[in-house]
C-alpha positions as CSV (number, residue, x, y, z in Angstrom):
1,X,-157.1,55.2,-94.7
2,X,-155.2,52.2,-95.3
3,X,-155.6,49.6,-92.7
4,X,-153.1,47.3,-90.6
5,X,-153.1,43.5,-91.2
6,X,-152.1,40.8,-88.5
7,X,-151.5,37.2,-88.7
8,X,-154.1,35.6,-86.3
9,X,-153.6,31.9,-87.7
10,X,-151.6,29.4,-89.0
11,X,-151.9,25.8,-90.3
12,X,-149.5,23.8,-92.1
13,X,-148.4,20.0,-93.3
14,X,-145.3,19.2,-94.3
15,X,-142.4,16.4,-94.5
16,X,-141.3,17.6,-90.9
17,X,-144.5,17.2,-89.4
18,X,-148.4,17.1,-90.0
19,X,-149.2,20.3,-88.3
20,X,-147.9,24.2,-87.0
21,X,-146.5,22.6,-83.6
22,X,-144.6,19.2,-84.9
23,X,-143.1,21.2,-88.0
24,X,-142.0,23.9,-85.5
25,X,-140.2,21.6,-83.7
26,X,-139.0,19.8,-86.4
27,X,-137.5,23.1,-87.2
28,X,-136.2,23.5,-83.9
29,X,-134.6,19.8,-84.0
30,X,-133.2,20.8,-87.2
31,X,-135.0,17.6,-88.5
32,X,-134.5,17.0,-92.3
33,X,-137.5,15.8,-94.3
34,X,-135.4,14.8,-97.4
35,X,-135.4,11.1,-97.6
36,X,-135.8,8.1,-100.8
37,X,-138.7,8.6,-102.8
38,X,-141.3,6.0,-101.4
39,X,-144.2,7.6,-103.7
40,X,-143.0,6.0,-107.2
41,X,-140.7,3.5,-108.3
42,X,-137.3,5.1,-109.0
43,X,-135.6,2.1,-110.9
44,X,-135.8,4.4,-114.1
45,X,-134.6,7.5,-112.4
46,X,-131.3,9.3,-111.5
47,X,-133.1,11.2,-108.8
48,X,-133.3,9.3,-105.4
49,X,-134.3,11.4,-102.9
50,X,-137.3,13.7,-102.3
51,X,-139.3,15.1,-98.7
52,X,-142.8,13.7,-98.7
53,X,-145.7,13.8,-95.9
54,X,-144.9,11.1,-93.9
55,X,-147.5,9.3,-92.1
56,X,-150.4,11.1,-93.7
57,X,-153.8,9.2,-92.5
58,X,-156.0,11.1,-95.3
59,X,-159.4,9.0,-93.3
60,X,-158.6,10.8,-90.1
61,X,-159.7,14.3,-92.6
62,X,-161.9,13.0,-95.1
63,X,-165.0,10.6,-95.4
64,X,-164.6,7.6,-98.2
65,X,-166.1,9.7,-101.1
66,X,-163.9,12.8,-100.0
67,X,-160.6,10.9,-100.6
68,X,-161.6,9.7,-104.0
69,X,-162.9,13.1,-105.3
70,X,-160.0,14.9,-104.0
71,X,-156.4,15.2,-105.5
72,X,-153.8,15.8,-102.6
73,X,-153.2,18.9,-103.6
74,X,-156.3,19.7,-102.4
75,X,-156.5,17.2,-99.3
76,X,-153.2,18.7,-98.1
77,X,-154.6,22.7,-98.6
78,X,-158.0,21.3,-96.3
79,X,-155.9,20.4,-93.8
80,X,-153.7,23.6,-93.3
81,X,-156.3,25.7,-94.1
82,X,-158.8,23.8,-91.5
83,X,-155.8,24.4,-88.8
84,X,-155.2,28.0,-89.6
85,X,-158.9,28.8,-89.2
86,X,-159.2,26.9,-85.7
87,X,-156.2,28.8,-83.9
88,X,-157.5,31.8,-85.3
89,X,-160.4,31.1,-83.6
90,X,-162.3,33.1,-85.9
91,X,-166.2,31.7,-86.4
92,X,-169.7,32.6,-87.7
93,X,-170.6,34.0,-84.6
94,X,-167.6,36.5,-84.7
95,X,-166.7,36.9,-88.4
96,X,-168.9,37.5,-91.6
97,X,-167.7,34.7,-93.5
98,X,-168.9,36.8,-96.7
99,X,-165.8,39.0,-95.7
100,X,-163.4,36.3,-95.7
101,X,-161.3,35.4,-98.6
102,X,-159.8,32.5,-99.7
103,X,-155.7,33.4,-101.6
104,X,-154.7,29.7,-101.7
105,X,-152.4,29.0,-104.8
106,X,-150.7,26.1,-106.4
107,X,-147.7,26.2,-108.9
108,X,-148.6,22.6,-110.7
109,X,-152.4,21.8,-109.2
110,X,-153.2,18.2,-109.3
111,X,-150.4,16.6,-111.4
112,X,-151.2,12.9,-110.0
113,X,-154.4,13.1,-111.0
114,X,-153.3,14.7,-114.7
115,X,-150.8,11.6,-115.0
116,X,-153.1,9.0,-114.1
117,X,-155.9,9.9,-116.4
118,X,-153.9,10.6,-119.2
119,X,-152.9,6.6,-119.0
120,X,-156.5,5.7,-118.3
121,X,-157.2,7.9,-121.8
122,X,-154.7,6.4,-123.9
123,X,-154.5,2.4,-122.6
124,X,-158.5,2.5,-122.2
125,X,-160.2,5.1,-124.0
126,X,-161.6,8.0,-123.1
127,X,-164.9,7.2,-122.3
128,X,-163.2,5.9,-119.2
129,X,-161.7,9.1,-118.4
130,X,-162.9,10.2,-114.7
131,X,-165.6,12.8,-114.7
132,X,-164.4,14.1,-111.9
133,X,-160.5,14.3,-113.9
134,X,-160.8,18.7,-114.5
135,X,-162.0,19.6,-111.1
136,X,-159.7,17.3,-109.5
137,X,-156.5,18.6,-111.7
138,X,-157.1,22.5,-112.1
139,X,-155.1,24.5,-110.1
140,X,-157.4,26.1,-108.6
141,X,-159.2,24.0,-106.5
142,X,-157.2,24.1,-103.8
143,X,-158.8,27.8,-102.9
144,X,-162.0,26.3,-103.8
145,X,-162.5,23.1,-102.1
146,X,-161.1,25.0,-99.0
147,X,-164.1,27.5,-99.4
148,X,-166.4,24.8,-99.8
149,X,-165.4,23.1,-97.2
150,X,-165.2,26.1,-94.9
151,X,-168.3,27.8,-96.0
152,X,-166.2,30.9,-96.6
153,X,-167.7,32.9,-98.8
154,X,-165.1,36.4,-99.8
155,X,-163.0,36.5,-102.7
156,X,-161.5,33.3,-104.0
157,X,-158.4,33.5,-105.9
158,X,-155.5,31.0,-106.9
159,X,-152.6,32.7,-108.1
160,X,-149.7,30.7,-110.3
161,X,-146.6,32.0,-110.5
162,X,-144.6,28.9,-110.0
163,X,-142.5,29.0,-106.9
164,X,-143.6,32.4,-105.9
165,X,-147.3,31.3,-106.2
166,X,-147.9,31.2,-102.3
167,X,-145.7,34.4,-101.3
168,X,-147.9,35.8,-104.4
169,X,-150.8,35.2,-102.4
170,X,-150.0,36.5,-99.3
171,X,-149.2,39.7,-100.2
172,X,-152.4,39.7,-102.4
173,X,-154.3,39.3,-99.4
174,X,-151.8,41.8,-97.4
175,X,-153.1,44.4,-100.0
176,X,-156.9,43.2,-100.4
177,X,-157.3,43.9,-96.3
178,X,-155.0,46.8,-96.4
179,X,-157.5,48.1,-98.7
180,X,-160.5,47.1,-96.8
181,X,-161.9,44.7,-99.3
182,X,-161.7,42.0,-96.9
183,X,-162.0,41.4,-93.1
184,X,-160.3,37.9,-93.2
185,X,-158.1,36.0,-95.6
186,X,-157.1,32.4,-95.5
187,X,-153.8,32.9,-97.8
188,X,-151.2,30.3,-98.6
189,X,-150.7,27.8,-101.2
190,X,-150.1,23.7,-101.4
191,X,-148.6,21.2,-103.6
192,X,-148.6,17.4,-104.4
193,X,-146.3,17.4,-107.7
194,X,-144.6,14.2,-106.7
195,X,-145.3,11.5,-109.5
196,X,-143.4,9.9,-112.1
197,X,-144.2,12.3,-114.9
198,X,-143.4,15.0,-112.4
199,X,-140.2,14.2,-111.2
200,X,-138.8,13.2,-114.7
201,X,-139.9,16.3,-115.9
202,X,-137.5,18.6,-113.4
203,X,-134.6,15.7,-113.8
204,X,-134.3,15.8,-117.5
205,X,-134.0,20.2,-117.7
206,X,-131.4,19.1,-114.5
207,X,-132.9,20.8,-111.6
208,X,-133.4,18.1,-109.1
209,X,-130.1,17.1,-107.1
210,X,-128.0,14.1,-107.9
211,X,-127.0,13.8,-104.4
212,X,-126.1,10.0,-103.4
213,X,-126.9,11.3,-99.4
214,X,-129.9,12.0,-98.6
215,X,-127.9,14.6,-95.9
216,X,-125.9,15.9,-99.0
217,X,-129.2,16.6,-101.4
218,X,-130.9,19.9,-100.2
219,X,-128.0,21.4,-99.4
220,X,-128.8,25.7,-100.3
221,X,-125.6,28.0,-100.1
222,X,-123.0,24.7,-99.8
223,X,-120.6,24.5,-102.7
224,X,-121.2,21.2,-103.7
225,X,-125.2,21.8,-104.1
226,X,-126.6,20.0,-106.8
227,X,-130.2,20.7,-107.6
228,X,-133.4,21.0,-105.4
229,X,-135.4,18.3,-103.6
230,X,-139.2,18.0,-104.5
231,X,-141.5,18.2,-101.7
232,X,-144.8,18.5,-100.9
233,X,-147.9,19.9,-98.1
234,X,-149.3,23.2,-97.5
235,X,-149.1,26.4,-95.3
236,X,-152.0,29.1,-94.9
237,X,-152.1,31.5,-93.0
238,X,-155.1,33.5,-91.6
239,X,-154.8,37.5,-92.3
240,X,-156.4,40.2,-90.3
241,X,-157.7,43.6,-90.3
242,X,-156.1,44.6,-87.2
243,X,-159.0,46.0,-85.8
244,X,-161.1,43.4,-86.5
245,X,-158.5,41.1,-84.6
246,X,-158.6,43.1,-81.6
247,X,-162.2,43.2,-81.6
248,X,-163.0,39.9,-80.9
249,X,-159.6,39.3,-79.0
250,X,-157.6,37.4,-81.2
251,X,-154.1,36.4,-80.7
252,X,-151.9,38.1,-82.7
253,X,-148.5,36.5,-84.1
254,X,-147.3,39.3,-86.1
255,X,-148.1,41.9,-88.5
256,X,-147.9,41.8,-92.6
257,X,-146.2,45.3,-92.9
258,X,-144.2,45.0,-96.8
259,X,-144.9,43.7,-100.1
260,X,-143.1,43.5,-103.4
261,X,-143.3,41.1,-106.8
262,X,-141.5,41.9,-109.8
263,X,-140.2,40.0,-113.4
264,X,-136.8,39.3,-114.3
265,X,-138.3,39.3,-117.9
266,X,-135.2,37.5,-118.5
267,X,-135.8,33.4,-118.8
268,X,-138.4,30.6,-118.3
269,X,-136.5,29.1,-116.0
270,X,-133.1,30.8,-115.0
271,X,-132.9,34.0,-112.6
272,X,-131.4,37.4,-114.3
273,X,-127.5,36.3,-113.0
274,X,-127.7,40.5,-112.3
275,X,-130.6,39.3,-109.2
276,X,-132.2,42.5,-111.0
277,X,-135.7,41.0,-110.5
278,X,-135.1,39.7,-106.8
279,X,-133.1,43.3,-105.9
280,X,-136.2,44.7,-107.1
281,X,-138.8,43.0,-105.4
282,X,-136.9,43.1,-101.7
283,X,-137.0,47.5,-102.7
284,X,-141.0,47.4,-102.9
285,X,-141.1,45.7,-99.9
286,X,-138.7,47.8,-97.7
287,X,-140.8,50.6,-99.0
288,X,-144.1,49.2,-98.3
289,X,-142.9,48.7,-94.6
290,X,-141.2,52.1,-94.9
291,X,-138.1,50.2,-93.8
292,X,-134.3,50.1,-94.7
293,X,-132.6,46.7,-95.9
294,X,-130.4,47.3,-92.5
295,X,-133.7,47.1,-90.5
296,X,-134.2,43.5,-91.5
297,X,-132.8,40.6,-88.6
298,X,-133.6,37.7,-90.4
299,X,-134.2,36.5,-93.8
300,X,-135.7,33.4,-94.9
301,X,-134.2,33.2,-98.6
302,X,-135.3,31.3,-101.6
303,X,-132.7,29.3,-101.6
304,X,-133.3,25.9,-103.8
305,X,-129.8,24.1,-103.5
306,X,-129.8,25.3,-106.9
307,X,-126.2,26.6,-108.2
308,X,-127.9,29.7,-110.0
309,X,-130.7,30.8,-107.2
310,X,-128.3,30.9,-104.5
311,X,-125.1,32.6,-106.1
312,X,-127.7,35.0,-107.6
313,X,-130.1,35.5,-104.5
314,X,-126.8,35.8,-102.6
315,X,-126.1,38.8,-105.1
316,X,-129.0,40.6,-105.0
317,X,-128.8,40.4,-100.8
318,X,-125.4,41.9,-101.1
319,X,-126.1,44.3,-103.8
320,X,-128.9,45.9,-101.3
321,X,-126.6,45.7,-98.4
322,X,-123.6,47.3,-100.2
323,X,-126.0,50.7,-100.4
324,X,-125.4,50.9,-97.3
325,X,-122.1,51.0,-95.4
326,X,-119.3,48.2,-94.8
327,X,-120.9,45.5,-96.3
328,X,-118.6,43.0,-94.4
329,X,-119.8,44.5,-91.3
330,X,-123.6,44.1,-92.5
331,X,-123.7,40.7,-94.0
332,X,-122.6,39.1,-90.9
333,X,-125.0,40.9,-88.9
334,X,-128.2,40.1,-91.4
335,X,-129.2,36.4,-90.9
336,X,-130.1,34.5,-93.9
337,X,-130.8,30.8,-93.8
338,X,-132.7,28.6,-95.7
339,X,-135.2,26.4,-94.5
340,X,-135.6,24.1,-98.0
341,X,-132.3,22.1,-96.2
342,X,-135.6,21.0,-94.1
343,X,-138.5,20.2,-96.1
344,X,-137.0,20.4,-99.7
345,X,-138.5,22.8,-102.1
346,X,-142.6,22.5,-102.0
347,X,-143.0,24.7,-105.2
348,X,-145.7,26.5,-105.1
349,X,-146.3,25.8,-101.2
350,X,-142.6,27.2,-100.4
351,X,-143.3,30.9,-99.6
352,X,-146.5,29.9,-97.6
353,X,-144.5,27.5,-95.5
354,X,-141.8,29.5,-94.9
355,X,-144.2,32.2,-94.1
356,X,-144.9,30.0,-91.1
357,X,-141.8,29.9,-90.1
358,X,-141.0,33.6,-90.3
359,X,-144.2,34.3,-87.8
360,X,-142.8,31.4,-85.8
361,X,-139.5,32.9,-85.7
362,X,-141.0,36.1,-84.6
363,X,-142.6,34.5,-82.2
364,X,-140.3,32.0,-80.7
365,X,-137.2,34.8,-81.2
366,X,-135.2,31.7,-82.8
367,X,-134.0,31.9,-86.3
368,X,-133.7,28.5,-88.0
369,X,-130.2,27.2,-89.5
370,X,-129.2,26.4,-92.7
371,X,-129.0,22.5,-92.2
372,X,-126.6,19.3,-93.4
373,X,-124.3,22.8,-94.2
374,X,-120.5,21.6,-95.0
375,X,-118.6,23.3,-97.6
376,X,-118.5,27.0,-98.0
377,X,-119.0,28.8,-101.3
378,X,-117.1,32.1,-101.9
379,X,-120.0,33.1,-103.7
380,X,-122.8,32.9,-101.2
381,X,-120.7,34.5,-98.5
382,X,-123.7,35.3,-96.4
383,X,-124.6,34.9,-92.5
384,X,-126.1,31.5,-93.5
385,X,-126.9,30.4,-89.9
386,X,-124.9,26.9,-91.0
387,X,-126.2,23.7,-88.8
388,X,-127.1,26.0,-85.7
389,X,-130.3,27.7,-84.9
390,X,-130.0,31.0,-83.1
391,X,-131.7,32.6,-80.5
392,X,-132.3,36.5,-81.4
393,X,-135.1,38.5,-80.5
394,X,-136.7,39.2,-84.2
395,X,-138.4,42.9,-85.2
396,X,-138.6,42.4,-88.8
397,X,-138.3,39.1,-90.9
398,X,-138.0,38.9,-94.4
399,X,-139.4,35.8,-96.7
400,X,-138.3,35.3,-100.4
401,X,-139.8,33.5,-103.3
402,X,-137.8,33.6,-106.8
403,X,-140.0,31.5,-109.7
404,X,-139.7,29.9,-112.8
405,X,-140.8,32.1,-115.4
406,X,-138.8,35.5,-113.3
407,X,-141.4,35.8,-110.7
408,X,-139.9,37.2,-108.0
409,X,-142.0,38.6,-104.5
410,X,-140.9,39.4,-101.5
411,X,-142.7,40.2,-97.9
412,X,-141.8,42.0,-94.7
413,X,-143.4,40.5,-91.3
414,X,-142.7,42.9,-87.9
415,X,-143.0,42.0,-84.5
416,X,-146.3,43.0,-83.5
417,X,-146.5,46.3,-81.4
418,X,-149.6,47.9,-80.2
């Protein structure tokens, strides 16, 4: 018998605040994170702007040998994940930690680290390269440092599927529980991709955005979009076997109840302009969660500020909507904003971010705006929630992820009912 899986904890750190309650009201304040890059020197660089952790005091976490040995990807993915577990409240005295599993992914890993040992290697040597350079880059070490440093001793994964790596994981752990594998999960994803070699990498194929405004840069749905904004931090999120949950008397946010992942199969870095692959993946989830595409209140879309994802996420919306009656009538009811005009686009952090916000949504019955919103595109002609959050009691909230490479995935959270 397939089991029911609740979300019992959250954690997060991102460029609108350090932890679940000051990035929730960030949200609330519609505060945008996007600001000039402080992290390099951008005298060689078109691209300005990006949304990095401010104020992020890495002694307050870590002890002197911790901070050296760690790359912020992984510093950031201690932190959420050491949030997440505490307001689950779940410990050793309730919980076998050899049931609980660690799904934390990261699209890039430890790109600073990658960047600055490759100069150590080629302007002193390699016999100066850090010993420590491999388990400090690999992407994977995210899920494992949080395991170490949690004691947690389940399944351990770290899936990359660029900026679908986090939503990836989450409905890899939806499944593993569903499927009584695991009690527990910690499932999520973080990212620290903002260096030299990684910003000139995204400028030069023309994905970040030119914007001369910081308030005109992540700009999803608006005509005059541009490109995305590179940010960084980590969500995780703590996933329950229901029972389990109730047993020791957990709060309970909201339940995982959909899944889908799919390939466009089309191009390394463009969607399928059909949204084939994104249609698709939206269609597992609805029938995971036994649901109809009309059932959905809210939907927290990709949505990069990029001119493809959103005409073509837009699209593939519409295309399910269209199945099923006036579509005028529907796409003004279904709310669909973007919460990347906030924090930028944290790769392969986004889904498990936005993930927070959908359980936060649930739980707060508010569904966030589309922020700094101006000029209205005819082709993404959706209920984009422009500048204004909105007060709605939520039942079921969709969350998007669309990645480089045509990973799509795609889950369903529900109000939680007994």
């Amino acid at each position: 018998m397939e089991k029911r899986v609740v979300i019992t904890g959250l954690g997060a750190i991102t460029p609108i605040g350090n932890n679940v309650d000051e990035f929730w009201k960030g949200i609330e304040e519609n505060k945008c994170g996007v600001d000039e890059i402080k992290a390099i020197d951008t005298t060689n660089f078109k691209t300005k702007f990006d949304a990095e952790v401010k104020n992020f005091e890495e002694e307050k976490y870590f002890d002197p040998k911790q901070i050296k040995r760690f790359d912020r990807v992984s510093k950031f993915a201690i932190v959420a994940a050491k949030e997440a577990l505490k307001d689950s409240k779940i410990t050793e005295e309730n919980t076998d930690f050899n049931k609980v599993g660690i799904f934390i992914s990261s699209g890039i890993g430890g790109l600073t680290t990658i960047q600055n040992q490759c100069e150590v290697n080629f302007e002193k040597g390699n016999r100066r390269v850090s010993p420590m350079f491999i388990p400090m880059a690999i992407a994977n070490m995210p899920a494992g440092n949080v395991a170490i440093e949690l004691k947690l001793k389940g399944e351990s994964i770290s899936i990359v599927s660029a900026c679908a790596s986090s939503t990836h994981s989450i409905g890899e752990a939806y499944r593993t529980i569903k499927n009584g594998y695991e009690d527990v999960i910690l499932a999520g994803g973080s990212e620290a991709a903002i260096c030299e070699v990684g910003i000139a990498g995204f400028e030069n194929m023309k994905a970040l955005s030119s914007a001369e405004e910081k308030d005109r840069a992540s700009i999803p749905f608006d005509k005059e979009r541009s490109g995305f904004v590179m940010g960084e931090g980590a969500g995780v999120l703590v996933l329950e076997e229901l029972e389990h949950a109730i047993k020791r008397n957990a709060k309970i946010y909201a339940e995982v109840v959909g899944y889908g992942a799919t390939s466009d199969a089309y191009h390394i870095t463009s969607p399928d302009p059909s949204g084939d692959g994104a249609i698709r993946a939206m269609e597992r989830a609805l029938d995971d969660a036994n649901i109809n595409i009309t059932d959905i209140d809210y939907i927290n879309a990709h949505g990069t500020s990029t001119s493809l994802n959103d005409s073509t996420e837009t699209k593939a919306i519409k295309t399910l909507l269209e199945k099923e009656g006036d579509i005028d009538i529907l796409k003004e009811k279904l709310l669909v904003s973007s919460t990347k005009s906030n924090t930028g686009h944290l790769l392969g952090a986004a889904g498990a971010v936005e993930a927070v916000v959908c359980t936060k949504a649930i739980e707060k019955s508010l569904v966030p705006a589309t922020i700094n919103y101006k000029v209205k595109d005819e082709e993404c002609d959706l209920n984009v929630v422009p500048n204004k959050n909105i007060k709605k009691d939520l039942k079921y909230v969709m969350s998007n992820s669309l990645g480089f490479g045509g990973h799509n995935a795609s889950i369903i959270l529900k109000k939680y009912e007994d």
